[in-house]
VEXDO-609420 format. One line per field, with one value per residue (C-alpha): chain; z, y, x. Coordinates in steps of 0.001 Angstrom, whole numbers, padded with zeros to 6 digits. Example, Ala and Ser with C-alpha at 12.3 -4.5 7.8 and 13.67 -1.06 7.14 Angstrom:
residues 2
unit (A  A)
zz (007800  007140)
yy (-004500  -001060)
xx (012300  013670)
end
This chain:
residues 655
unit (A  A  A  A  A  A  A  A  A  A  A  A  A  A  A  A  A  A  A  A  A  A  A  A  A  A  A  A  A  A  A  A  A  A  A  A  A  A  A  A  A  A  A  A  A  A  A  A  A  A  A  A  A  A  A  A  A  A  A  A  A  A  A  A  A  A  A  A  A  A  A  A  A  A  A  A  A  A  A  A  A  A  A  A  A  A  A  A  A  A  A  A  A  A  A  A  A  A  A  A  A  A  A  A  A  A  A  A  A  A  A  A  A  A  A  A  A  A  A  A  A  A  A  A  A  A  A  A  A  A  A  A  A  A  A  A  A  A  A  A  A  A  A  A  A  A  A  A  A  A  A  A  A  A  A  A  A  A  A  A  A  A  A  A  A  A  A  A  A  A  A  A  A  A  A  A  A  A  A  A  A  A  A  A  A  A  A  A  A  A  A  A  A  A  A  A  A  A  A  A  A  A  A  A  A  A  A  A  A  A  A  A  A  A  A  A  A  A  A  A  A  A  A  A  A  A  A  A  A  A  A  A  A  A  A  A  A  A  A  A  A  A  A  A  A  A  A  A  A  A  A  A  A  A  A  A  A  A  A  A  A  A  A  A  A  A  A  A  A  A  A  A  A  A  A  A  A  A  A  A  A  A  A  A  A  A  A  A  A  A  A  A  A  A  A  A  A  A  A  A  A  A  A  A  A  A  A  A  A  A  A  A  A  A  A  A  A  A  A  A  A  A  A  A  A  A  A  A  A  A  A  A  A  A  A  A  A  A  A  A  A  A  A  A  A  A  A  A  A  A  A  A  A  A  A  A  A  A  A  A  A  A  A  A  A  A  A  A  A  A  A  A  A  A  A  A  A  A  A  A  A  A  A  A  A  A  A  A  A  A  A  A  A  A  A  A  A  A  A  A  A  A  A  A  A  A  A  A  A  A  A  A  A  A  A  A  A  A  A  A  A  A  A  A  A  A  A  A  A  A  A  A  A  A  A  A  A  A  A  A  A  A  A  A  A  A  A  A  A  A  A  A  A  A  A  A  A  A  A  A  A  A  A  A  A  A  A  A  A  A  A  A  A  A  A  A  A  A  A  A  A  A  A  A  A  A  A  A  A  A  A  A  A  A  A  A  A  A  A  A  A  A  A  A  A  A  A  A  A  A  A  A  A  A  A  A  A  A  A  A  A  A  A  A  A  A  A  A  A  A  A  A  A  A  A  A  A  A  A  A  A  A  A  A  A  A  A  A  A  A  A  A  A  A  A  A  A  A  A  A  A  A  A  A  A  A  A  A  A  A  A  A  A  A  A  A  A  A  A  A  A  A  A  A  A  A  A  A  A  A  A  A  A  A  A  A  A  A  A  A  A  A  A  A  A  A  A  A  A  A  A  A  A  A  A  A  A  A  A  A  A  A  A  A  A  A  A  A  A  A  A  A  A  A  A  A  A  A  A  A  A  A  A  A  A  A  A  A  A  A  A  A  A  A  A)
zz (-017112  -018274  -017563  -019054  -022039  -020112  -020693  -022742  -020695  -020977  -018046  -016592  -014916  -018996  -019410  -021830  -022302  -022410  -021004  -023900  -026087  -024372  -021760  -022950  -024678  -020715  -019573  -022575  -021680  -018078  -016383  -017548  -014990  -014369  -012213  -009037  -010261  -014384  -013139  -010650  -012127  -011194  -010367  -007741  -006897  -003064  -002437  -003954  -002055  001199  000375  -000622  002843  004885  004075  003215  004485  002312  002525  001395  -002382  -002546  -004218  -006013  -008829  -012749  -015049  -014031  -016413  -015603  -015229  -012528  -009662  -011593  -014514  -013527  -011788  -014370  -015808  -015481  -017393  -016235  -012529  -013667  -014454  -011303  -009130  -011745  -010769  -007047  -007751  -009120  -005416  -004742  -007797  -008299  -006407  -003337  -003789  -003675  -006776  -004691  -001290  000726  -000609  -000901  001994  004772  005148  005973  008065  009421  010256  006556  004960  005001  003228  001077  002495  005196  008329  008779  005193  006596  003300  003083  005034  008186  007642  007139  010184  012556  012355  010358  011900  011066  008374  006335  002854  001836  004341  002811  -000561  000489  003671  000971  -001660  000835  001892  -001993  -002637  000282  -000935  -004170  -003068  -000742  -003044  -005292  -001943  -001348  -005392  -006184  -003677  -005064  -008682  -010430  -011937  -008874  -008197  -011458  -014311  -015822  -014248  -015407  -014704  -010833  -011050  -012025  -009859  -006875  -007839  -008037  -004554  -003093  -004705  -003617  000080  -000373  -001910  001550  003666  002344  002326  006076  006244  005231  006942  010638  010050  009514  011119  014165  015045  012355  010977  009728  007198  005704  003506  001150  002260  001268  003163  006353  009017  010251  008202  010579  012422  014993  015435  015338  017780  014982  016787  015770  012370  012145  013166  010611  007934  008848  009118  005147  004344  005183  003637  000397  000301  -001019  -003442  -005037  -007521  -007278  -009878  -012669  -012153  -013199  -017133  -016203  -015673  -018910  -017164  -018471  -016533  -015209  -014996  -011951  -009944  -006660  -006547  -003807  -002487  -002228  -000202  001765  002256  002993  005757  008031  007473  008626  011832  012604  012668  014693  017712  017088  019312  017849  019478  022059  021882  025642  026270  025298  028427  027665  027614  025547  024780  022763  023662  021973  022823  025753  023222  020219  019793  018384  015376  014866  014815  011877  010491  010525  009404  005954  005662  005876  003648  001421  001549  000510  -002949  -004679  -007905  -007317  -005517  -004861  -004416  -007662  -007744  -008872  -006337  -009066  -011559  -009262  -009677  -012669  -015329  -013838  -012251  -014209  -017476  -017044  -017238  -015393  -012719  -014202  -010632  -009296  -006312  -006839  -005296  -005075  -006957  -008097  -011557  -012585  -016151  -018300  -017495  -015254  -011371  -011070  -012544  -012546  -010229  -009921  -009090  -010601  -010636  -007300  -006422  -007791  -009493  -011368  -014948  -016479  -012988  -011475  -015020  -014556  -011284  -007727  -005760  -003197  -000569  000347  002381  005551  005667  008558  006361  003379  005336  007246  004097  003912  000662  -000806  -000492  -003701  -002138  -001066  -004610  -006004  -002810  -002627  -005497  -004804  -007858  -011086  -014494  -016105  -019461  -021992  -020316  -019543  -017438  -014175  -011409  -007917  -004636  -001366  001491  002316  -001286  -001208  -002738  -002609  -006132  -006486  -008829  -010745  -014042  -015930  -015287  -017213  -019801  -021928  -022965  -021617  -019953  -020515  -022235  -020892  -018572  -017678  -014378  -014469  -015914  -015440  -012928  -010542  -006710  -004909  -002232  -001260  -002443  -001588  000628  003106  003321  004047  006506  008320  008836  010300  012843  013906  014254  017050  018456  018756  020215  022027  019384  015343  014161  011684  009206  010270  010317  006761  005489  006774  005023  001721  001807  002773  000471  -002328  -001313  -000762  -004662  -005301  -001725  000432  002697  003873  005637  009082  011570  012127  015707  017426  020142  020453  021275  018733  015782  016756  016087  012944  011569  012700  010488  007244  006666  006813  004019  002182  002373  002175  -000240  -000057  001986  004888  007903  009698  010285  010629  013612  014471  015543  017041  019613  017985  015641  018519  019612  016317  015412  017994  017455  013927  015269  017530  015168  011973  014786  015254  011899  011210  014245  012764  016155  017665  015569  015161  018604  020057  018589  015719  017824  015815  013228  013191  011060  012511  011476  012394  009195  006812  004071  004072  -000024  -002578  -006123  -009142  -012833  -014314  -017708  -017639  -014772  -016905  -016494  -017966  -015200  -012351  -010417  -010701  -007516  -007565  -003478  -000834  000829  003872  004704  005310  001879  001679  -000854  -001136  -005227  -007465  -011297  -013474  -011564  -009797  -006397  -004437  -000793  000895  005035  006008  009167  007023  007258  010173  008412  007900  012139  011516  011639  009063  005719  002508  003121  006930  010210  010253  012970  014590  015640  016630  019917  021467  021970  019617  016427  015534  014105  011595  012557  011252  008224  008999  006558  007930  011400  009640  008025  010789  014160  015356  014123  017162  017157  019219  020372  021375  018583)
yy (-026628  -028752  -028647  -030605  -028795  -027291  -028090  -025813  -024379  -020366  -018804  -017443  -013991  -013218  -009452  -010812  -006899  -003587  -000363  001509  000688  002387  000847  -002489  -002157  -001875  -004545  -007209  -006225  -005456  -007204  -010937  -013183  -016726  -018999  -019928  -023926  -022848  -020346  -022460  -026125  -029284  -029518  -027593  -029939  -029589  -026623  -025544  -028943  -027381  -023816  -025663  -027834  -025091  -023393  -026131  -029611  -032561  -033528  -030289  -029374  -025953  -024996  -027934  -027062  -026517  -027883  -027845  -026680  -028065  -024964  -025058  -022436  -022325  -021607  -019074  -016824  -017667  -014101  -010495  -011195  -014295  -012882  -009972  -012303  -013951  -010636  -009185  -013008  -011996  -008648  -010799  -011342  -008194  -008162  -010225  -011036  -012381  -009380  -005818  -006272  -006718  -008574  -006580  -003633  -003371  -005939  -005977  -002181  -001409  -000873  002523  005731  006529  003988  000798  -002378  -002920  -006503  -007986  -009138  -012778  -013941  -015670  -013466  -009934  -008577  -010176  -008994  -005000  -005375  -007186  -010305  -012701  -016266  -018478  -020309  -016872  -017518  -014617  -014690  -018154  -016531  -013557  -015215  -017683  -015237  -013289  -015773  -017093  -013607  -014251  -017287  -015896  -013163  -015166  -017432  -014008  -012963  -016096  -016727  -013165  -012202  -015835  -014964  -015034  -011823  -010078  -008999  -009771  -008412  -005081  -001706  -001941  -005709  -005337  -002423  -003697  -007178  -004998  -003455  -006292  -007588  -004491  -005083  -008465  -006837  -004214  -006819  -009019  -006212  -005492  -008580  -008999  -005446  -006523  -010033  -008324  -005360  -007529  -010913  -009475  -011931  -014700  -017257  -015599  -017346  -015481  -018256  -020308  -023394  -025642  -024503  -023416  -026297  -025729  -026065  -025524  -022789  -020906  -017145  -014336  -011432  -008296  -006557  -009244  -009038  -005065  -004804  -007456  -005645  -002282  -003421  -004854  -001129  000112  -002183  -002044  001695  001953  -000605  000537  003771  006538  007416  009195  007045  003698  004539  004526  000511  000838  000492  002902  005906  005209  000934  000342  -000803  -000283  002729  004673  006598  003933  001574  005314  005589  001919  001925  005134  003219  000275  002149  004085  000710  -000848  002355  002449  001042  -002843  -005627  -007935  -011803  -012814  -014233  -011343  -009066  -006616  -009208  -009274  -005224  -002396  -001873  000230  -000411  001922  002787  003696  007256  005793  004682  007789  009330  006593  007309  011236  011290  008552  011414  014331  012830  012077  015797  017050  015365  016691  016603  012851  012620  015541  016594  017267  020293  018710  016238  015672  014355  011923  009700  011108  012008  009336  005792  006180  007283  004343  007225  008509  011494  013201  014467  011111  011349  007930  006451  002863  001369  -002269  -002693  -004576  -005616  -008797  -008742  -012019  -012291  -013654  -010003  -007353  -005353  -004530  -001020  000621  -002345  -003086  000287  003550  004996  002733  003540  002854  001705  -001563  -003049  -002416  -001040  -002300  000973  -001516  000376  003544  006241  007553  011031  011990  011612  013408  016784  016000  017987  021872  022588  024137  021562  019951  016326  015444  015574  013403  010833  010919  010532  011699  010279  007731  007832  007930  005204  007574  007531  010740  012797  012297  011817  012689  010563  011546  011339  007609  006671  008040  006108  005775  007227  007580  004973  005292  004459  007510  008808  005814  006084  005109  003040  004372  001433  002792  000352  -002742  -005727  -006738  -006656  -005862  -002634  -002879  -000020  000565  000431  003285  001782  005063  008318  011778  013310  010436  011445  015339  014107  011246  013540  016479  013672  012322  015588  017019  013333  013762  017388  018238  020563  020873  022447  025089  022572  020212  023098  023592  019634  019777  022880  021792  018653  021193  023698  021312  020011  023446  024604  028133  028564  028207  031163  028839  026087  027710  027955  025130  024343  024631  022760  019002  017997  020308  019340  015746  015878  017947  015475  012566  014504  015671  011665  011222  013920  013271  009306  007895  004732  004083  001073  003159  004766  001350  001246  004414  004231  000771  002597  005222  002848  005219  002638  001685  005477  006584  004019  004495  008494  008140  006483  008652  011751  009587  009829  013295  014084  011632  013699  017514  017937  019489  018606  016472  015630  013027  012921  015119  018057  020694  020638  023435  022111  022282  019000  021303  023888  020165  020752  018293  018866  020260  021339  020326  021389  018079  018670  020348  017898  015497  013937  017189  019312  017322  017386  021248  021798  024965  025225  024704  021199  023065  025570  025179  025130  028578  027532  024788  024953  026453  026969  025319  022677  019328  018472  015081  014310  015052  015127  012422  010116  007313  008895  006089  003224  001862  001088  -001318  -004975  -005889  -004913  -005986  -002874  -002265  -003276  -000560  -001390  -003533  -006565  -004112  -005522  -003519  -005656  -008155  -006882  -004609  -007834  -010955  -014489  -017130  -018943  -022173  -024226  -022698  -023759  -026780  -027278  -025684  -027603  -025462  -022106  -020949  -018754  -015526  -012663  -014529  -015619)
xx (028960  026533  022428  019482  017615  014616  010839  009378  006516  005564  006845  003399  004826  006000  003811  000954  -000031  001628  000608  002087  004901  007996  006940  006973  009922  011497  009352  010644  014358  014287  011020  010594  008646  010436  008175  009708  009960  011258  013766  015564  014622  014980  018699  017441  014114  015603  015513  012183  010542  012567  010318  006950  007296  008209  005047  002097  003918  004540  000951  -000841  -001261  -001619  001694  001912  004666  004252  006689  010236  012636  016628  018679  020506  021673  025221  023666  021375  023951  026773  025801  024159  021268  020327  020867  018918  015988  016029  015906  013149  011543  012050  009867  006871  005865  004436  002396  -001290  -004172  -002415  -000110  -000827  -002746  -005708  -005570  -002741  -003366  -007707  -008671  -005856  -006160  -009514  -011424  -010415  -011021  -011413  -013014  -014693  -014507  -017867  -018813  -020963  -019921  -019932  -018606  -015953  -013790  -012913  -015703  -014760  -011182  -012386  -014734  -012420  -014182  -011397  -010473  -007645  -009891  -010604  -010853  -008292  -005237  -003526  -002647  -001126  000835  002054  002695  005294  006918  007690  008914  011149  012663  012749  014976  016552  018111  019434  021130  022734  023877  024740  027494  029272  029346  032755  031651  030702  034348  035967  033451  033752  033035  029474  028598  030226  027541  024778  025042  025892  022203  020981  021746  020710  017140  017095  017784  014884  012843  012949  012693  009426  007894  008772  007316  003991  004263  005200  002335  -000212  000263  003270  006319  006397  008898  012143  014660  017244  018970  017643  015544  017688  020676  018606  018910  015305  012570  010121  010544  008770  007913  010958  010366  009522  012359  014773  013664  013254  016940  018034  016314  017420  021250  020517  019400  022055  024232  022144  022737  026264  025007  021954  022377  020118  017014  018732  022181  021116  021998  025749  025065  023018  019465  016557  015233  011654  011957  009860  013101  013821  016993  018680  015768  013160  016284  016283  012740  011886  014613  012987  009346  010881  012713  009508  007580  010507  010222  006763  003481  002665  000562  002899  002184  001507  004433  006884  008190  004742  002450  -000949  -000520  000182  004010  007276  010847  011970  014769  012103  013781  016684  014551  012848  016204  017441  014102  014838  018626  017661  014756  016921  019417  016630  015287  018998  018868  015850  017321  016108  013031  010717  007342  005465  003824  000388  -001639  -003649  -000654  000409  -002497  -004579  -001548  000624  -000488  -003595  -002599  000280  003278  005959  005826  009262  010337  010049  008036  006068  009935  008699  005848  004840  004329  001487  000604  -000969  -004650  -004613  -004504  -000883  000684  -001632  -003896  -007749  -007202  -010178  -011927  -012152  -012250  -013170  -016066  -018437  -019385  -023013  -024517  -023054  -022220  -018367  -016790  -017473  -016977  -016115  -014039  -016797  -015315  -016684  -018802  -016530  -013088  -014743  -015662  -012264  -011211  -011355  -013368  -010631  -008087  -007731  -006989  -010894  -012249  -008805  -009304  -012632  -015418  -018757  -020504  -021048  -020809  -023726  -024583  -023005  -019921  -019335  -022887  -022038  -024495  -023744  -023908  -024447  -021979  -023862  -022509  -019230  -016228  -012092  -011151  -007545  -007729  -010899  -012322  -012637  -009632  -007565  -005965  -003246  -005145  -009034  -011503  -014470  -016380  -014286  -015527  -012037  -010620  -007581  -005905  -002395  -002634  000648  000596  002352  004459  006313  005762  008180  005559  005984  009457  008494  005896  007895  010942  008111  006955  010475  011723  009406  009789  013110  013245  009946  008668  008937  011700  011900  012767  009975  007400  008417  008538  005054  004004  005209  002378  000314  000380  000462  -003063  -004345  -002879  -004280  -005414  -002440  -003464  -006477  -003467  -003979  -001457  000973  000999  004764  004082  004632  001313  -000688  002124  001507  -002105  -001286  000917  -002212  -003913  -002108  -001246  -004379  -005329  -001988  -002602  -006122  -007072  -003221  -002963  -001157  -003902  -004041  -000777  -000103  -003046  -001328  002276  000647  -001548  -004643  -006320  -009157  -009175  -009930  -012094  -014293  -014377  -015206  -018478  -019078  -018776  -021010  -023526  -023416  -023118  -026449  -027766  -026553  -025572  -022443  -018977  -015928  -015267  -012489  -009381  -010345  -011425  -008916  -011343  -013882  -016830  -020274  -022373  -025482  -024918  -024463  -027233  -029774  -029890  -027480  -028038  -026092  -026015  -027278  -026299  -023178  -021534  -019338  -016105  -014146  -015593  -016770  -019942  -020730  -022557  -024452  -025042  -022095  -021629  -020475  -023178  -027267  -028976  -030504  -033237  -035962  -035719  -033180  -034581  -032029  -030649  -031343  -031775  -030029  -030424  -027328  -026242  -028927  -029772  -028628  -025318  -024179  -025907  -023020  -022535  -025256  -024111  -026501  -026813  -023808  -022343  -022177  -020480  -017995  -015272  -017974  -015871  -012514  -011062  -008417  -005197  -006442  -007634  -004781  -003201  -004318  -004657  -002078  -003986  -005099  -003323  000061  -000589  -001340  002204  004007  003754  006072  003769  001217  -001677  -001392  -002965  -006544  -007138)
end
């Protein structure tokens, strides 16, 4: 076979930066970054025109190509590696800015009854997206629409090529292996990019071939429930394909290389089903109308979601819970390391420093170090979600951060519940190596997709679905989240309710404990038909709490707190408070102050009327909700430019 000798042009997905030097030894090998124009050249001009005009049109510019290298489709899937490359190219999709670098996994999420995007309403950017507010000319829902649907191409063209190779059926033990992998990860790869599409934006163009092979280029929107039972029909396929975690070394992959295995394909494939038998916004013209439906037949998802879950929960020598909360972010996805027991199941790397491959995770987020001169703290969470925490369960102070770090980088002052910010991934706690002292933006931090505990918890909800009341089992899937958050205080979990309703509300509200800053309450809300519910009780209970009168009321009646014993002031050791130890508070954040000075130790406002400021429709860092319109705002408008390109593409949903 013969092809043109390519134009040399650096690939720009190629990792620029490593998080430490095992790992870039697996990155070199296993995770090289082909541009969608280099990898499948100019041979191939067709079909990557066919992509560009099925997105932007012939007359738009925004994915206007690089340089085209001349390797051609034959070329690229004569072999394993070179296959390998494209699939690993199929991955780079879900990395970046317009990936969950920063956009679908910081803005798209938020606002809810959590937390709330840091920007003002009216900005015509990310603050009109957190505060329901976003119109089809947004500044920041192009990129990401465009980005999804290139990492659908991308891994539609592997699906197509791979199947067809010579060596599929007539290689070697291990090369039949590993391309069999690597269709299965192109599979997984498509099913969550029509995840995120559907979730955020409802019925949309579907194309399961390559552009240049599908006879309509233009095509209009695909009922979700068409494309849910597509994707959950490729699951399954991809699972007698796809080896599990501590397999993939009999195909001569490493342990640990950020690629998709049995029990994320698992895992992905009950999310999916729950989202297919769950509540989602109709367009007017389905058989609901302009509503919050589910499928009169949604209980036989939940039970496809519960079997991949219990099947999941039977191979623990896999996937299981770690033992430490704390590891999972602090020891793991911010030191840049592995959690051993693997229950981080699906993550998206992100490396090089630059907005096309890595993430601002800690940037974007987090804590800020020596005032505003590095950190944006830019997703705060709500006073209501941080006492939704018992004070002994270890998640609230790992979710939530209640202070800065101070100029030498490691005092910490304290903030108030008015100040209060998403800290999973936060500044100080990086390492591997430490930011500290950087300016940069990007840190190379990973983005949790799917962790084990969604597995325990999803299996705990289908199950009392399914029969009317948890199980046994469920009550103890449950449990195990539980007691992990409450480490060295399990006999404060309470009673788990065995009825449906009261293990219902349970469940509401462990994923929210277990979950927050992680991309997943809106939707979770969203499925449920409880995202305008709980929206509106979390305003009605920051008033209260601004008021210090009467409690969590609404939907979130189970928990006890009184906002009437909130202190109005705390006290804090101001010298011995550093990152090692914390904030040492010296006073409880859940009782009445019981003194007006305390020798020793500094005073900070705490439970104030400022505490629902942030209801306010003025101000850079209010408007909370303020724009939420039920059976409208649960879902994004099309981006402009696509209803642009599209004639066939219409707006729905009122907007």
């Amino acid at each position: 076979m013969q092809h043109k000798t390519p134009i040399l042009t650096k690939p720009d997905g190629v990792r620029s930066a490593c998080k430490a030097s095992g790992r870039m030894q697996i990155l070199n090998r296993l995770r090289q970054k082909i541009t969608f124009t280099q990898f499948f050249g100019a041979t191939t001009i067709g079909l990557l025109l066919a992509a560009f005009f099925l997105l932007v049109g012939s007359c738009k510019k925004y994915l206007a190509p690089a340089a085209v290298s001349s390797f051609s489709p034959d070329y690229v899937f004569s072999n394993v590696q070179n296959a390998q490359k494209a699939v690993l190219g199929a991955y780079q999709d879900l990395e970046g800015d317009n990936g969950y670098g920063i956009r679908i996994s910081m803005y798209f999420p938020y606002d809810n009854d959590e937390m709330i995007g840091m920007h003002q309403i009216g900005d015509n950017d990310r603050g009109d997206i957190a505060h329901y507010n976003a119109n089809a000319g947004n500044a920041q829902l192009f990129s990401p629409w465009n980005q999804l649907y290139q990492g659908i191409e991308r891994a539609n063209i592997c699906i197509y090529y791979i199947p067809r190779m010579s060596l599929y059926t007539t290689g070697t033990a291990t090369q039949i292996g590993e391309l069999k992998r690597l269709y299965g990860e192109s599979l997984t790869l498509r099913a969550q990019y029509y995840l995120e599409l559907i979730r955020n934006w409802g019925d949309v163009p579907a194309h399961y071939i390559p552009a240049a092979f599908d006879s309509i280029t233009f095509a209009g929107k695909t009922d979700r429930d068409t494309i849910y039972n597509h994707l959950l029909n490729d699951l399954l396929t991809t699972e007698s394909l796809v080896p599990w975690r501590t397999d993939v070394t009999t195909l001569g992959d490493a342990l640990n290389d950020e690629r998709i295995t049995l029990g994320a394909v698992k895992g992905l494939r009950a999310r999916i089903a729950l989202n297919r038998g769950g509540y989602s916004l109709r367009r007017a013209s389905s058989m609901y109308g302009q509503t919050m439906a589910r499928p009169a037949d949604y209980k036989t998802y939940y039970q496809m979601a519960h079997d991949e879950c219990q099947q999941l929960m039977a191979r623990t020598d896999e996937n299981n819970l770690n033992p430490s909360f704390l590891t999972v972010f602090k020891s793991a996805i911010d030191a840049h390391t592995y959690d051993p027991v693997g229950e981080i199941m699906f993550r998206v790397a992100m490396a090089g420093g630059a907005g096309t491959n890595d993430s601002k995770l800690g940037y974007y987020d987090g804590t800020k170090v020596n005032a505003s001169l590095t950190g944006n703290a830019a997703i705060a969470v709500l006073p209501t979600y941080f006492y939704l925490f018992d004070s002994v369960d270890t998640r609230r102070d790992i979710t939530c951060a209640a202070y800065e770090v101070a100029k030498d980088l490691n005092t910490l002052t304290p903030h108030p519940p008015t100040t209060l910010v998403e800290a999973k991934f936060r500044r100080d706690w990086i390492s591997n190596p430490s930011q500290m002292t950087s300016s940069a933006q990007y840190y190379g931090l990973d983005w949790p997709l799917l962790r084990y505990s969604d597995i325990l918890l999803m299996f705990a909800e289908t199950d009392n679905e399914l029969n009317g009341a948890p199980s046994s089992a469920a009550i103890t899937a449950f449990e195990q989240v539980r007691k992990r958050g409450y480490a060295g205080h399990t006999s404060a979990i309470g009673t788990t309710p065995t009825d449906y309703t009261g293990f219902f509300n349970a469940i509401v509200k462990e994923r929210s404990l277990e979950f927050g800053g992680e991309g997943i309450r809106k939707f979770d809300l969203i499925r449920w038909n409880l995202l305008g519910a709980r929206l509106a009780d979390a305003k009605t209970n920051l008033n209260n709490m601004a008021a210090k009168k009467l409690g969590f009321t609404g939907s979130y009646n189970t928990n006890p707190l009184s906002f009437t014993n909130l202190p109005d002031s705390v006290f804090y050791d101001s010298v011995k408070s550093v990152i090692a130890t914390g904030v040492l508070f010296k006073t409880s954040l859940y009782t009445p102050r019981p003194s007006s000075t305390d020798s020793g130790y500094k005073k900070i406002l705490w439970a104030s009327k400022a505490i629902n400021g942030v209801l306010s429709a003025s101000g850079s860092s209010n408007g909370f909700a303020f724009y939420f319109t039920p059976n409208h705002s649960e879902l994004l408008p099309i981006p402009q430019q696509a209803l642009d390109a599209n004639a066939n593409l219409k707006q729905d949903y009122g907007y």
